[in-house]
N, C-alpha and C positions, 0 to 999 in steps of 0.2 A: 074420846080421842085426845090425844098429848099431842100436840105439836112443839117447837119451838124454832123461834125467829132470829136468824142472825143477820144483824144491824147493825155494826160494830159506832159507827161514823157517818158525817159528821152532822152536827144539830141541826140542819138546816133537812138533809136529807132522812134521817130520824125521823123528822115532824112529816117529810112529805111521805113518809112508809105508814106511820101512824095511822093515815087516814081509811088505810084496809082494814082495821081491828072493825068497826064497826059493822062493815059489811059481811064478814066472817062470822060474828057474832050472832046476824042478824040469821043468817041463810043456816047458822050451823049450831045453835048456842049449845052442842052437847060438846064443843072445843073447847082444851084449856091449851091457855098458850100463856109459854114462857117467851123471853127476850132478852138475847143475849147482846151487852153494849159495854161500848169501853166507859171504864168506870166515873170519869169528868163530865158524861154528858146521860147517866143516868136519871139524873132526878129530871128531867123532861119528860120521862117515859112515870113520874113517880102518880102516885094514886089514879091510873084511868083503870077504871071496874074491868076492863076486857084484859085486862094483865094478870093474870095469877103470879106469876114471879119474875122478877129482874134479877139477871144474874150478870154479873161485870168479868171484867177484863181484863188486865191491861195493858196490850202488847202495842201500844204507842211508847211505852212505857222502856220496849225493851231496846227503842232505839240509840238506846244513850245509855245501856246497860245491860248485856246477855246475859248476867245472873240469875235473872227475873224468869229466863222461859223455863226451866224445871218445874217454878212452884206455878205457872201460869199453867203450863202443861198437866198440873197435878189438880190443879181448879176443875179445867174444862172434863176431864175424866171423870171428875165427882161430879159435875152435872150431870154426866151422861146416864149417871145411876136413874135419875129419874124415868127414866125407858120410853125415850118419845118414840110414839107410832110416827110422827114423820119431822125430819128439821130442814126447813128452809133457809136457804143463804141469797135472803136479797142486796147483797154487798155484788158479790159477781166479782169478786178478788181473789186468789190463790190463798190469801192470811183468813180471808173469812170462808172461804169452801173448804180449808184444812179443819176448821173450826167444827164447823159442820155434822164432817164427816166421824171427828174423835167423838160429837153427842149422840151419832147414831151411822147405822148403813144404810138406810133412810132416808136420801135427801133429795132436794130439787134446788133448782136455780136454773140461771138464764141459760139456755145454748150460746156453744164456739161464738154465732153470729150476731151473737147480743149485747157480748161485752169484749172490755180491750184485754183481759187479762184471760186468755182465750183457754190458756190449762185449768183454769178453773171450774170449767164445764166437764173436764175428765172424772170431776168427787160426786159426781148429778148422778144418780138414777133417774130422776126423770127433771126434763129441760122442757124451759119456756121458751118461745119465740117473741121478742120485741124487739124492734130497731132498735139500736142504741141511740139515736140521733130523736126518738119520739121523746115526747113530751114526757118527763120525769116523773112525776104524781101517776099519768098512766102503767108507765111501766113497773114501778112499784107497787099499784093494784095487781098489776097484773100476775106479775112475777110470786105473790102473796095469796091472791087467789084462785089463777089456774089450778093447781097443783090439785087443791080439794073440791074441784068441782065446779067451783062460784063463778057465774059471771056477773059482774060489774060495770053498769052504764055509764058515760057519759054524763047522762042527767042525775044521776046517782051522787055522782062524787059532787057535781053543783051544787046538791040540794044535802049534801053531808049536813050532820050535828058538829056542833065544835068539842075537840075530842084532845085537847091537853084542859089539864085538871090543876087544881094546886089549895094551899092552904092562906089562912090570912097571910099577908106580910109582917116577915119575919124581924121586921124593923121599920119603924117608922118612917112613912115618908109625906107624912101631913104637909109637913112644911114649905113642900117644893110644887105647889101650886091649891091654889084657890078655887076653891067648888064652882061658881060659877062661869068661869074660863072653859073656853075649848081647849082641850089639852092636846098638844102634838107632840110624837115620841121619836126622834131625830135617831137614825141606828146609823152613827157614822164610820164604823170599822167593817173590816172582811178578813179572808186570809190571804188579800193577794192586794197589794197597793194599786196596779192599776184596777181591781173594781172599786174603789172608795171614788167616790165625787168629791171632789177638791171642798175644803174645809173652807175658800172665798165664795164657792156654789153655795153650800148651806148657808154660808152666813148669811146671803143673799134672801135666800129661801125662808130663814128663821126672821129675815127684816120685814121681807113683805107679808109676813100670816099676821093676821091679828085672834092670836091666840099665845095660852102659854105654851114657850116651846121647852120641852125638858129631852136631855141627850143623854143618851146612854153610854157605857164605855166596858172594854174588857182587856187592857192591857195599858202601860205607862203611855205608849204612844198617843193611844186614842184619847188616853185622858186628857194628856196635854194638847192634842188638837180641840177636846171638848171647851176645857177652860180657853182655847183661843177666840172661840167661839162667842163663849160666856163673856169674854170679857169686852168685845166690843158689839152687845148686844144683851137683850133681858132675858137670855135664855139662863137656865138652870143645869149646871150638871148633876147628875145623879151621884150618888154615891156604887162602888162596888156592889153589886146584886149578884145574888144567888138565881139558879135558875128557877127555882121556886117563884120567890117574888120577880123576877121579871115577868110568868107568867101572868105571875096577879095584876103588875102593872100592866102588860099589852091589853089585859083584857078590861083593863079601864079606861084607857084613854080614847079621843075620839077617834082619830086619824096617827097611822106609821109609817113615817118615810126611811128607804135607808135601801143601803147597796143591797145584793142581790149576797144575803148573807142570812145564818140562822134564825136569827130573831125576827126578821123582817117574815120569813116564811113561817116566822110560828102566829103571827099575826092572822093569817091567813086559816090556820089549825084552830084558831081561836075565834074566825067567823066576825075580825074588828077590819075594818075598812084600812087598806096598804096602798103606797106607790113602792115599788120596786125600782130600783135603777140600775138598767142593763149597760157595761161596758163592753167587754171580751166574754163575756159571755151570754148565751140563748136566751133569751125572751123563753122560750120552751120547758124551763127548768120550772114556771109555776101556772095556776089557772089562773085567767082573768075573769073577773065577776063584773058584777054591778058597783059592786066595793072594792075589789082588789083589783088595781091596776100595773102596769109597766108602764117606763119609757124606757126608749133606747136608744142607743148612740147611733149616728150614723157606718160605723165598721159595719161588715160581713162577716161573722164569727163563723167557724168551721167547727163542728163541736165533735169532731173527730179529733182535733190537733187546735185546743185553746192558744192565744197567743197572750203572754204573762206579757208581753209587752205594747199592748194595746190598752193606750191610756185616753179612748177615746169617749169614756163616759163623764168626760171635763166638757165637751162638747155639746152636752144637753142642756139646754138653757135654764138659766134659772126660773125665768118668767113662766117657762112652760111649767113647772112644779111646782109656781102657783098658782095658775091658774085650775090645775087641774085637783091640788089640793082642796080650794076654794069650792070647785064642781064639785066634792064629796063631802063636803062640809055642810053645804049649800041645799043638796038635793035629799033632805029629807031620809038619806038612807043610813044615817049615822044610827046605830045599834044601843 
């Protein structure tokens, strides 16, 4: 059986669909599954064995230029030659159930009741049922699995393998810290300013660890918050990383702090102990373990109708992050 998986966006949410390959594989291994993703955020999805093919995209692409959808349009029709017996749209967007629909007539995704973008359940042949408001990892099991039969526990997704893959590092990063150190891996960016924790938090955070703290960055902004950072403090910024080597580095360090943002949940994909920090948005978005944690701000987030202007994950203490950092350092379950 051919399936293929459309996922378009974004890396955080990528990694929390990811975690259904395995169990598909497991219940079904006579599946080959393709994955269709905008092209910036492919190499995430790059060498995990349950992938036969990545195929890109790039209609982020066309919002700053309608030239692009002809030859975009003329892509997704040449996939479609591969003849999948079924395409799934776990996006639940009108751009990704169009998508869909052009790889096959074939398809499944969420029901009317499951998502915001409610026409999108019109390009379904057959629809899944999950709250929107449930917990994200679940729903993307779900929505991944239903379809072909599979159900998927609870204790299941707990006791997952860690299922992003990568190659050496693609550039040396010896330099930015000492073998014998505990390494902490600071993710101080997002796509929305109120969920970043204020750059005097971290500092805070990076003073009281006694470890090395190395920070990650993905645009001008954050770099310069990073070197703010760095610079009144022993922390290290990273240089520009590829998604490759970030991979390789989350899954070396000891412990990952950082907003409620891609990398921080790839941590997580990667089975390395996390705190997540919730502002304006759900605690719900990830699992908590033994190693992976939340905090979260005092607000009431409605996650029907996020609020971009809830900048209340300034209000989690610092103290609390490390102490709670130090609990996972501490207790024996570092990986």
């Amino acid at each position: 059986m051919r399936i293929a998986i459309v996922k378009l966006s974004a890396l955080g949410d990528i990694v929390h669909a990811m975690v259904a390959l395995q169990f598909i594989k497991t219940a079904r291994p006579d599946i080959e599954i393709d994955w269709i993703v905008e092209e910036r955020f492919a190499e995430v999805l790059a060498d995990n064995p349950d992938i036969r093919r990545i195929l890109t995209v790039d209609l982020k692409g066309l919002k700053s230029s309608k030239t692009g959808i002809f030859q975009e349009m003329a892509k997704i029709r040449a996939y479609a030659a591969h003849a999948y017996d079924l395409v799934i749209d776990a996006q639940g967007l009108i751009k990704s159930a169009v998508v869909a629909r052009m790889l096959s007539r074939h398809c499944a995704g969420f029901d009317r009741f499951s998502i915001r973008e409610k026409a999108a359940s019109w390009f379904y042949g057959q629809t899944v049922s999950c709250p929107y408001d449930s917990n994200t990892i679940d729903r993307n099991v779900a929505v991944l699995t239903q379809p072909l039969g599979i159900s998927v526990s609870h204790e299941q997704i707990l006791a997952k393998q860690p299922f992003l893959f990568y190659k050496p590092f693609e550039r040396s990063l010896h330099d930015y810290w000492p073998n014998a150190d505990i390494q902490v891996l600071f993710v101080i960016g997002s796509t929305w300013p109120s969920r970043n924790y204020p750059k005097e938090n971290y500092l805070q955070v990076v003073q009281g660890l006694d470890a090395n703290a190395l920070i990650c960055w993905g645009n001008e902004q954050e770099r310069e918050t990073a070197e703010w950072i760095a610079d009144r403090s022993e922390a290290k910024v990273l240089p520009r990383l590829t998604l490759n080597d970030l991979k390789a580095l989350l899954a070396r360090v000891d412990l990952v702090i950082g907003n409620d943002t891609g990398p921080t949940h790839m941590a997580w994909g990667l089975n390395r102990p996390s705190i997540t920090l919730f502002g304006p948005t759900p605690v719900s978005r990830i699992y908590q373990t033994d190693i992976n944690k939340a905090l979260k701000s005092p607000s009431r987030v409605n996650p029907f109708k996020l609020d971009k202007n809830d900048f209340s994950i300034a209000e989690i203490p610092a103290r609390d992050v490390i102490d709670l950092a130090n609990a996972l350092l501490s207790s024996g379950k570092r990986l």
